[in-house]
DSSP file (Angstrom, degrees, kcal/mol; ACC not computed):
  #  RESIDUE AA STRUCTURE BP1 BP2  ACC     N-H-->O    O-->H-N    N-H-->O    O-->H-N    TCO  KAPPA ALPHA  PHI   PSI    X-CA   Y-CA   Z-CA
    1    1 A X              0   0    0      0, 0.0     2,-0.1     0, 0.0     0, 0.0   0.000 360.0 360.0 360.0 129.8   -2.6    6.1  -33.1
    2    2 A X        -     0   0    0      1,-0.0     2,-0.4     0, 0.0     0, 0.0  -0.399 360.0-136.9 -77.7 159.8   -1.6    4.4  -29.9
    3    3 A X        -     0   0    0     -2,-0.1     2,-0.2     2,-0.0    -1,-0.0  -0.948  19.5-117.8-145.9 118.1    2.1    3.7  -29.3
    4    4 A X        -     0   0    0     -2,-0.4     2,-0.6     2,-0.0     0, 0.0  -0.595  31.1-151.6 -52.5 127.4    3.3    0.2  -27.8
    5    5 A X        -     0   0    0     -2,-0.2     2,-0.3     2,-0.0    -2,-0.0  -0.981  12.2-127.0-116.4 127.9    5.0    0.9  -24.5
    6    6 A X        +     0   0    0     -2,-0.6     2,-0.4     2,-0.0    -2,-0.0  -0.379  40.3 169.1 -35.3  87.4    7.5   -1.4  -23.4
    7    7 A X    >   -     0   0    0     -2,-0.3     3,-1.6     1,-0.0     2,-0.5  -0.807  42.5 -98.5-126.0 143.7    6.7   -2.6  -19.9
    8    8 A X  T 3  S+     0   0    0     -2,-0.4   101,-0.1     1,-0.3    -2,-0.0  -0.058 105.3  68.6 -94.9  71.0    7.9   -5.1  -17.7
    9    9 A X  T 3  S+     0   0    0     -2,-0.5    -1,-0.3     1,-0.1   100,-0.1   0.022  74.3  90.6-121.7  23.0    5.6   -7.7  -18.0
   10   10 A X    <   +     0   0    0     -3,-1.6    -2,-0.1     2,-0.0     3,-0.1   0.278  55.5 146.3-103.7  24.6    6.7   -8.4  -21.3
   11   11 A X        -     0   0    0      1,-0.1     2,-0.3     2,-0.1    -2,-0.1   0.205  58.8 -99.2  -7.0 147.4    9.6  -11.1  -20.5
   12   12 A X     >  -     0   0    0      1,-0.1     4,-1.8     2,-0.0    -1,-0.1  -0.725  26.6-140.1 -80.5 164.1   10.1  -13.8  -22.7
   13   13 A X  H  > S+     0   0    0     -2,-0.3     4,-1.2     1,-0.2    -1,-0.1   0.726  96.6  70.0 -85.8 -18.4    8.4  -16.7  -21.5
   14   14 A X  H  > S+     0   0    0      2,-0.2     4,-1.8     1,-0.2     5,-0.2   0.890 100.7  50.1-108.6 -50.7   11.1  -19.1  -22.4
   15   15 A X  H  > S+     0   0    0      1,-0.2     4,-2.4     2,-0.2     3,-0.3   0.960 109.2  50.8 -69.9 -34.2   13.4  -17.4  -19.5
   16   16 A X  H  X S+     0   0    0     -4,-1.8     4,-2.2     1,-0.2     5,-0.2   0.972 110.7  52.5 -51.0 -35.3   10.3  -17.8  -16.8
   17   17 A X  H  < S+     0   0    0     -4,-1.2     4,-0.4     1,-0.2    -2,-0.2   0.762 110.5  45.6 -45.5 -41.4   10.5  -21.5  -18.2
   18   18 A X  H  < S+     0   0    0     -4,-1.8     4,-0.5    -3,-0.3    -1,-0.2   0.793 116.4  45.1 -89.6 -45.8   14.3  -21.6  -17.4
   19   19 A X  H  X S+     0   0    0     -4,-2.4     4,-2.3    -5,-0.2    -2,-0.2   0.873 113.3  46.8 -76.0 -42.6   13.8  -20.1  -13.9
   20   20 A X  H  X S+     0   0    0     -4,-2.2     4,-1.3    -5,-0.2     5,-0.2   0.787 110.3  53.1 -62.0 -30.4   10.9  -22.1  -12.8
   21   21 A X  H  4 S+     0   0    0     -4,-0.4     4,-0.2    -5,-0.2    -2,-0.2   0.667 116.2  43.4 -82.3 -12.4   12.7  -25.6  -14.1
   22   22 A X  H  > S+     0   0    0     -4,-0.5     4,-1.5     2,-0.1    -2,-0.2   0.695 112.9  49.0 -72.6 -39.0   15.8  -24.5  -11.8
   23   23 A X  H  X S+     0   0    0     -4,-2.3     4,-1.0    79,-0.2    80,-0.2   0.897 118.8  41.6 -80.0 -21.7   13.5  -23.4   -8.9
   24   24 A X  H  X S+     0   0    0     -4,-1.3     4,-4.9     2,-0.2    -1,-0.2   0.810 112.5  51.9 -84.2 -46.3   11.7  -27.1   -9.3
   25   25 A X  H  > S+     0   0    0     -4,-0.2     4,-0.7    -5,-0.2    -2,-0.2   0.821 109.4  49.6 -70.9 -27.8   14.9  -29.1   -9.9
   26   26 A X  H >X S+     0   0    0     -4,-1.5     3,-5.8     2,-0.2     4,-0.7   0.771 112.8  50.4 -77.4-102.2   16.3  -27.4   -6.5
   27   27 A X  H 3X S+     0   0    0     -4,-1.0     4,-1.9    68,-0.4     5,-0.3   0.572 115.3  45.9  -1.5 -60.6   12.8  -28.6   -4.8
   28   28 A X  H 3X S+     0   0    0     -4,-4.9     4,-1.4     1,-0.3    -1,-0.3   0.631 111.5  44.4 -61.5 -18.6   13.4  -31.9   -6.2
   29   29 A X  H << S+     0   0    0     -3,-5.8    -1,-0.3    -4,-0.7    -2,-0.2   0.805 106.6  60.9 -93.3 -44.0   16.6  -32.3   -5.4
   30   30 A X  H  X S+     0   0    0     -4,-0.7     4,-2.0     2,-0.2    -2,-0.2   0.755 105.7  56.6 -50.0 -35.6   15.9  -31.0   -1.9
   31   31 A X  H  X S+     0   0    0     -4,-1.9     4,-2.4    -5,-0.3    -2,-0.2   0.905 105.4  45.7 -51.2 -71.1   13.4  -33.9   -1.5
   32   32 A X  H  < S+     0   0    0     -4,-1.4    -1,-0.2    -5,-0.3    -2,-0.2   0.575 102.4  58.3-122.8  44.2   15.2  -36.1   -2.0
   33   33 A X  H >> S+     0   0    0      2,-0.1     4,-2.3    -4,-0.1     3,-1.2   0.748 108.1  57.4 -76.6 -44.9   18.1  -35.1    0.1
   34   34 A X  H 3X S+     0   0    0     -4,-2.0     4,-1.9     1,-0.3    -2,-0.2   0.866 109.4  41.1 -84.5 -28.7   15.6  -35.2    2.9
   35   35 A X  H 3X S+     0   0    0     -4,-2.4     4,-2.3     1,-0.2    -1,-0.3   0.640 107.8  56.9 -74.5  -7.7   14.6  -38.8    2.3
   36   36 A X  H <4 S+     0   0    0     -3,-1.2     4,-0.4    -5,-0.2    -2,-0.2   0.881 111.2  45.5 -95.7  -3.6   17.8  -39.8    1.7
   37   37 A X  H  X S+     0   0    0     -4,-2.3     4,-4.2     3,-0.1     3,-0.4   0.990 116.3  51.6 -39.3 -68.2   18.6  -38.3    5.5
   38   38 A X  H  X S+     0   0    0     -4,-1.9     4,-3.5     1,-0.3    10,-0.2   0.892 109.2  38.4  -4.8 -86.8   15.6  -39.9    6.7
   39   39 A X  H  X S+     0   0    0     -4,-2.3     4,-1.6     1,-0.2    -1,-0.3   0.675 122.0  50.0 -69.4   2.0   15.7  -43.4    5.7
   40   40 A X  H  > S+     0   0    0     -3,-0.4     4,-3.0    -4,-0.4     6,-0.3   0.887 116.6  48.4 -84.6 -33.0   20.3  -43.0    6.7
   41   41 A X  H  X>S+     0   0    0     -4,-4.2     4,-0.8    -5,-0.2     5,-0.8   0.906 110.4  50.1 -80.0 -47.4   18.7  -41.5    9.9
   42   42 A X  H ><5S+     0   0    0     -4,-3.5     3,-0.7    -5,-0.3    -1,-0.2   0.941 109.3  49.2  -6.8 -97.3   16.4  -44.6   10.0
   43   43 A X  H 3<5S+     0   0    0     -4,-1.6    -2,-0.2     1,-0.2    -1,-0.1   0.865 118.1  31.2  -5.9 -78.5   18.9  -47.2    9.6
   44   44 A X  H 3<5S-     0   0    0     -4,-3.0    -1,-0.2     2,-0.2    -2,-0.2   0.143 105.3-120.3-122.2  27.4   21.2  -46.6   11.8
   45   45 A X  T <<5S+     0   0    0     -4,-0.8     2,-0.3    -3,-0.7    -3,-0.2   0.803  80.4 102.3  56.1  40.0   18.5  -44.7   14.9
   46   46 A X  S   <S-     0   0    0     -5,-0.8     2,-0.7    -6,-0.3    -2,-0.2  -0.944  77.3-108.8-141.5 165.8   20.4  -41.6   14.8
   47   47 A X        -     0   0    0     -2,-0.3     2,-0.4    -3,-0.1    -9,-0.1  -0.484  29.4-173.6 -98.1 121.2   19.8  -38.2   13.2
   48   48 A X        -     0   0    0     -2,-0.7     2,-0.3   -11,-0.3    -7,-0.2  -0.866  11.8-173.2-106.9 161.4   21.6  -37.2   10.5
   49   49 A X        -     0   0    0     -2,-0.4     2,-0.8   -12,-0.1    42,-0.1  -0.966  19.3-148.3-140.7  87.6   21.6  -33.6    8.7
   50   50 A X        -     0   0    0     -2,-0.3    41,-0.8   -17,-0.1    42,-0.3  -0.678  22.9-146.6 -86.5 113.1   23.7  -33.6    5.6
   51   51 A X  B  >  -A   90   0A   0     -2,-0.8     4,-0.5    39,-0.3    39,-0.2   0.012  21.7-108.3 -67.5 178.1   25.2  -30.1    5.2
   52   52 A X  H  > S+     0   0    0     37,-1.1     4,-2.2    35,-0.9     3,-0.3   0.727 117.1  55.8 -74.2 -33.4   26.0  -28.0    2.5
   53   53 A X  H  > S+     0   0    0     34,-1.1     4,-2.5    36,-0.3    -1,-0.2   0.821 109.7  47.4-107.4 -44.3   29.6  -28.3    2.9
   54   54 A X  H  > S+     0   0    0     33,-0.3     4,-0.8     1,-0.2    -1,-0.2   0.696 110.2  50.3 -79.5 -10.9   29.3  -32.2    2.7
   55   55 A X  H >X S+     0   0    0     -4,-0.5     3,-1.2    -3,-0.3     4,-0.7   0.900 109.9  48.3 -74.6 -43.2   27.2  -32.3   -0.2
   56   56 A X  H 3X S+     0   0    0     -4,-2.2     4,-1.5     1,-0.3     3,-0.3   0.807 113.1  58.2 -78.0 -15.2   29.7  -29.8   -2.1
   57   57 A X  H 3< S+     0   0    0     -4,-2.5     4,-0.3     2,-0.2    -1,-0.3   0.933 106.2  42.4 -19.3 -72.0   32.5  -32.5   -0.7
   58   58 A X  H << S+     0   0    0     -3,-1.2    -2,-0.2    -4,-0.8    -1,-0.2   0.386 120.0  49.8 -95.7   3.5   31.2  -35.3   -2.2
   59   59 A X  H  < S-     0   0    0     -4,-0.7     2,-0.8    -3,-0.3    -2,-0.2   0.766 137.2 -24.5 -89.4 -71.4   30.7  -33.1   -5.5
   60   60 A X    >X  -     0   0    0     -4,-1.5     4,-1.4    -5,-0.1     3,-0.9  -0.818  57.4-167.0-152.2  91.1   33.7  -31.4   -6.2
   61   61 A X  H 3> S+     0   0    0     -2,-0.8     4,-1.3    -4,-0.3    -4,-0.1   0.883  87.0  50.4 -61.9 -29.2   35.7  -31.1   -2.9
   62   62 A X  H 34 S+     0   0    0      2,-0.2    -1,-0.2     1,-0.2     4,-0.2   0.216  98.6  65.4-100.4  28.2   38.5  -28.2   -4.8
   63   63 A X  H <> S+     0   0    0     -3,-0.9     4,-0.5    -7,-0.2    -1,-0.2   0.601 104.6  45.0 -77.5 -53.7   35.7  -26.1   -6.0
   64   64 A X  H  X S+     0   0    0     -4,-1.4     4,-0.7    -8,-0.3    -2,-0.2   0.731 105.1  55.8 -70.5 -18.3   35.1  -25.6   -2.4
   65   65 A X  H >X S+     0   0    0     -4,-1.3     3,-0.9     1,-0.2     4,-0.6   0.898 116.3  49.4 -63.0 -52.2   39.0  -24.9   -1.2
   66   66 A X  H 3> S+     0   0    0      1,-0.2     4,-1.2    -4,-0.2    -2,-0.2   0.544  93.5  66.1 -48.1 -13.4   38.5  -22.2   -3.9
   67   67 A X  H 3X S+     0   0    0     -4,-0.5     4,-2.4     2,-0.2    -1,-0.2   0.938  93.1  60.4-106.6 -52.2   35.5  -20.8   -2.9
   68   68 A X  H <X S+     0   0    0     -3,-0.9     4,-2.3    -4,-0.7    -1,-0.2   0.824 107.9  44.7 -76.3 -20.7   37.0  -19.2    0.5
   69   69 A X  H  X S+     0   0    0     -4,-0.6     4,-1.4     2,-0.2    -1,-0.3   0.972 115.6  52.5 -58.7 -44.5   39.9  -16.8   -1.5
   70   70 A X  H  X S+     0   0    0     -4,-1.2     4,-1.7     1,-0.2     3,-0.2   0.951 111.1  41.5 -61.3 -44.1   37.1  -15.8   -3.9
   71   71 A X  H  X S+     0   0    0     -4,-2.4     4,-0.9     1,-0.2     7,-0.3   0.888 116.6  49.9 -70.3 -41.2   34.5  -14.7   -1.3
   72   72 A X  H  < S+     0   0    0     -4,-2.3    -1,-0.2    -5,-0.2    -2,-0.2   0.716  99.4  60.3 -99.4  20.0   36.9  -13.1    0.6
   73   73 A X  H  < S+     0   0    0     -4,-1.4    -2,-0.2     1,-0.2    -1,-0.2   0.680 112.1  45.7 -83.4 -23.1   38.6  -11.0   -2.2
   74   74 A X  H  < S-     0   0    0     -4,-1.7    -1,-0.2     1,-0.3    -2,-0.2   0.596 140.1 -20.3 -94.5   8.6   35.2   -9.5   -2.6
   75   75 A X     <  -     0   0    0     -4,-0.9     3,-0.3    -5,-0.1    -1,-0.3  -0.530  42.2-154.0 163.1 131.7   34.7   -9.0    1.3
   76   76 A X  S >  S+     0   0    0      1,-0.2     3,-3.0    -2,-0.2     2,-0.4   0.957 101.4  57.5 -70.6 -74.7   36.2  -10.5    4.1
   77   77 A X  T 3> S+     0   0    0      1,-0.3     4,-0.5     2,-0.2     5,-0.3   0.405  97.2  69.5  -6.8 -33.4   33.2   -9.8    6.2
   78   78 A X  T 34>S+     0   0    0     -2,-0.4     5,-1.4    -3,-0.3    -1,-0.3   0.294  96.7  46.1 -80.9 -17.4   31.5  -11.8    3.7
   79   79 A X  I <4>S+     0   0    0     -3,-3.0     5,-2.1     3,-0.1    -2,-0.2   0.829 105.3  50.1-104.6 -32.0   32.8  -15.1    4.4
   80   80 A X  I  4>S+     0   0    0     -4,-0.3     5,-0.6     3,-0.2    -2,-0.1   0.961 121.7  23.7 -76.0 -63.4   32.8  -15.6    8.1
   81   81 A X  I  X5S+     0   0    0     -4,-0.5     4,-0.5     3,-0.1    -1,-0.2   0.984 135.6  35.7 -61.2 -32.8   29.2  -14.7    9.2
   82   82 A X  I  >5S+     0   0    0     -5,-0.3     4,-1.8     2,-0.2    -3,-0.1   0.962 121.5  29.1 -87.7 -96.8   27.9  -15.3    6.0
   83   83 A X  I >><S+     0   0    0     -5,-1.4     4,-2.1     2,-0.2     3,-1.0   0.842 120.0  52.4 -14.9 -74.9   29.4  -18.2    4.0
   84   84 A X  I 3><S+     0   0    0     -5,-2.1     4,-1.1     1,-0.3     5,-0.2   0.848 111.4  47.3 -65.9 -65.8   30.4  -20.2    6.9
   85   85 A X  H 3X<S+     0   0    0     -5,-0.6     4,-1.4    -4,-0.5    -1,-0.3   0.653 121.0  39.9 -28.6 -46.7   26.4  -19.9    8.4
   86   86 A X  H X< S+     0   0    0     -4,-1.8     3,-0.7    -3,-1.0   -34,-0.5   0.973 113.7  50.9-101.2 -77.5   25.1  -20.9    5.0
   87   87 A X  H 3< S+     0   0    0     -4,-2.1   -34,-1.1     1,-0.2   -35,-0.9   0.828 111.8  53.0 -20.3 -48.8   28.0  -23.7    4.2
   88   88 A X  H 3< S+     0   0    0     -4,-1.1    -2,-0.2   -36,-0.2    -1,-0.2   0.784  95.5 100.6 -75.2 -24.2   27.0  -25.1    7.9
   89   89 A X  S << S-     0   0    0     -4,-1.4   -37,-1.1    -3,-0.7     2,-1.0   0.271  85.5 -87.7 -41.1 166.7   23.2  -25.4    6.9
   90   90 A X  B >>  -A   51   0A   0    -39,-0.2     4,-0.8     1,-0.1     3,-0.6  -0.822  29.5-140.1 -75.8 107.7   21.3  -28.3    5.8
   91   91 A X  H 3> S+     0   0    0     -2,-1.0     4,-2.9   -41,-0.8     5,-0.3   0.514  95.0  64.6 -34.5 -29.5   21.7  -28.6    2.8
   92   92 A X  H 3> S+     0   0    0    -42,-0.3     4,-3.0     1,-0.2    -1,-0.3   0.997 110.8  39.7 -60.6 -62.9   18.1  -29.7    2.1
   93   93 A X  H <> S+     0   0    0     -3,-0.6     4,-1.5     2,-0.2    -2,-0.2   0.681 108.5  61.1 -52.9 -24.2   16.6  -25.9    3.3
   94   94 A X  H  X S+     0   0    0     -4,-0.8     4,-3.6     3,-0.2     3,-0.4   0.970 112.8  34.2 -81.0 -60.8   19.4  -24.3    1.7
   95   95 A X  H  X S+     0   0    0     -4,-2.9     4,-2.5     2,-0.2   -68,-0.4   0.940 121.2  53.8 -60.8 -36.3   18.1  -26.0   -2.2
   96   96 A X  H  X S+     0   0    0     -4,-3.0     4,-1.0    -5,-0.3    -1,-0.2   0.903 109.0  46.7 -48.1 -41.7   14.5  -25.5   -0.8
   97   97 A X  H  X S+     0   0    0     -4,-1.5     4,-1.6    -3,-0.4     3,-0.3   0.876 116.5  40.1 -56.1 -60.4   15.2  -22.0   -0.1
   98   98 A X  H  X S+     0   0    0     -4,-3.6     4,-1.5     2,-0.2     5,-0.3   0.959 111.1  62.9 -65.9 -62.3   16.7  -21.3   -3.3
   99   99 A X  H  X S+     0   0    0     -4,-2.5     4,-2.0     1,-0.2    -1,-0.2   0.801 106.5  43.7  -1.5 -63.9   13.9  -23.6   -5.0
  100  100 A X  H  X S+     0   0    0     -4,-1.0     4,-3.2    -3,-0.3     5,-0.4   0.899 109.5  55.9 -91.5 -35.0   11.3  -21.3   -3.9
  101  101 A X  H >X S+     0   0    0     -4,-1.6     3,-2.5     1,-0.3     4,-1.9   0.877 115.5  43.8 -54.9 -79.2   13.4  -17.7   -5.0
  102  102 A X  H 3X S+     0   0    0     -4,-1.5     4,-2.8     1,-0.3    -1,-0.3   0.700 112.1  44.5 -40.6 -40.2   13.6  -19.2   -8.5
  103  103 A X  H 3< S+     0   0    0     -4,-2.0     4,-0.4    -5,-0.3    -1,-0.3   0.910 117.8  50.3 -74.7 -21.8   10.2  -20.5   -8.9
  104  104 A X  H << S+     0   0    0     -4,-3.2    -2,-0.2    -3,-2.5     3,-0.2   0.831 115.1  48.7 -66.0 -20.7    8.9  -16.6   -7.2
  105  105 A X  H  < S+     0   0    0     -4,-1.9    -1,-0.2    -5,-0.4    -2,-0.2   0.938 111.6  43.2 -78.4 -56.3   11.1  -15.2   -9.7
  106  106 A X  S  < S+     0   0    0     -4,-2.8   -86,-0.2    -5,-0.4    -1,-0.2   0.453  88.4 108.8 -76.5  11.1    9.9  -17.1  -12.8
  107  107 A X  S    S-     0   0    0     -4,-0.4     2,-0.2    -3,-0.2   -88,-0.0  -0.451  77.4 -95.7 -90.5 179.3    6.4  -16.8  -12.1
  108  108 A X        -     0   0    0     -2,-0.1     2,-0.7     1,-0.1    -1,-0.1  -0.675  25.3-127.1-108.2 143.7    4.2  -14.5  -14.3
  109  109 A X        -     0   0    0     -2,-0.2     2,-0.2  -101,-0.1    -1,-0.1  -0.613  24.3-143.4-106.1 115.7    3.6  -11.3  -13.3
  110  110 A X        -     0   0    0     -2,-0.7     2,-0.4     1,-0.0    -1,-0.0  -0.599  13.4-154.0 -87.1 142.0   -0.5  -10.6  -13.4
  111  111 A X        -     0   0    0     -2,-0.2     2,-0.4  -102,-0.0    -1,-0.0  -0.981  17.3-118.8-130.2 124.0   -1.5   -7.3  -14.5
  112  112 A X        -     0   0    0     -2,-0.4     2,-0.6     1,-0.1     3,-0.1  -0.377  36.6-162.4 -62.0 132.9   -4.8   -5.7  -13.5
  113  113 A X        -     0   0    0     -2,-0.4    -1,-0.1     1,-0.1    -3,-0.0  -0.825  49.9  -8.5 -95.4 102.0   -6.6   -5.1  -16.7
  114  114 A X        -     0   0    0     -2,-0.6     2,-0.4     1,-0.1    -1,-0.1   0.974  62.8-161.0  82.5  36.0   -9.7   -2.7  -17.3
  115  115 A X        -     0   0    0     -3,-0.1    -1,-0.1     1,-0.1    -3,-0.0  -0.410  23.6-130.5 -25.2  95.3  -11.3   -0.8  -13.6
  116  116 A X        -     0   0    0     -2,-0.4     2,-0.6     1,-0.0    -1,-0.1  -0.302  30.2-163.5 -41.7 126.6  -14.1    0.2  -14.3
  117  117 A X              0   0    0      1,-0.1    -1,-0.0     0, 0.0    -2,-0.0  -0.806 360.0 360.0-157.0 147.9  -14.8    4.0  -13.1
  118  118 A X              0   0    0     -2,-0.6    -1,-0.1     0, 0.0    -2,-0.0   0.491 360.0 360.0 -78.7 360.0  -17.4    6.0  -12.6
């Protein structure tokens, strides 16, 4: 009698579901951040780049005072190259970025089945 062994490619599907509809919603979002750069960039014939730091502004500006005690109470080191570099991005590449981890993360993991050998 053969024994099920427990392997991981047996995920639930409902959490690939969850990671791929984050990593899509990032994409999407990223999209259209970049048009709405574009068409501002458009407008008024100069380029704008809306950063990370100005998005998280116009979201919830004291989530972001907060953010620099947290980061460095788990490493100082950890906010000044890191943070800051990331914060200064565009914001669009930053969700793109992230976008693409989550949908590589939720995708399904193909398993060769059945070599033939001689």
């Amino acid at each position: 009698m053969a024994e099920y062994v427990h392997s991981a490619y047996d995920e639930p599907a409902m959490i690939r579901f969850l990671f791929r509809f984050v990593g899509l919603l990032c994409l999407a979002l990223a999209f259209i951040l970049l048009v709405y750069d574009g068409t501002k960039s458009i407008a008024d014939q100069r380029i704008y780049i809306t950063s990370v730091t100005d998005m998280w502004v116009a979201a919830h500006e004291a989530s972001l005072t907060q953010l620099r005690p947290a980061v460095e109470r788990l490493s100082v080191w950890l906010w000044d190259p890191v943070a800051v570099k990331i914060l200064a991005a565009p914001s669009e590449l930053v969700l793109a970025v992230i976008g693409m981890v989550f949908i590589l993360i939720g995708r399904k993991k193909r398993r060769l089945i059945g070599y033939a050998r001689d």
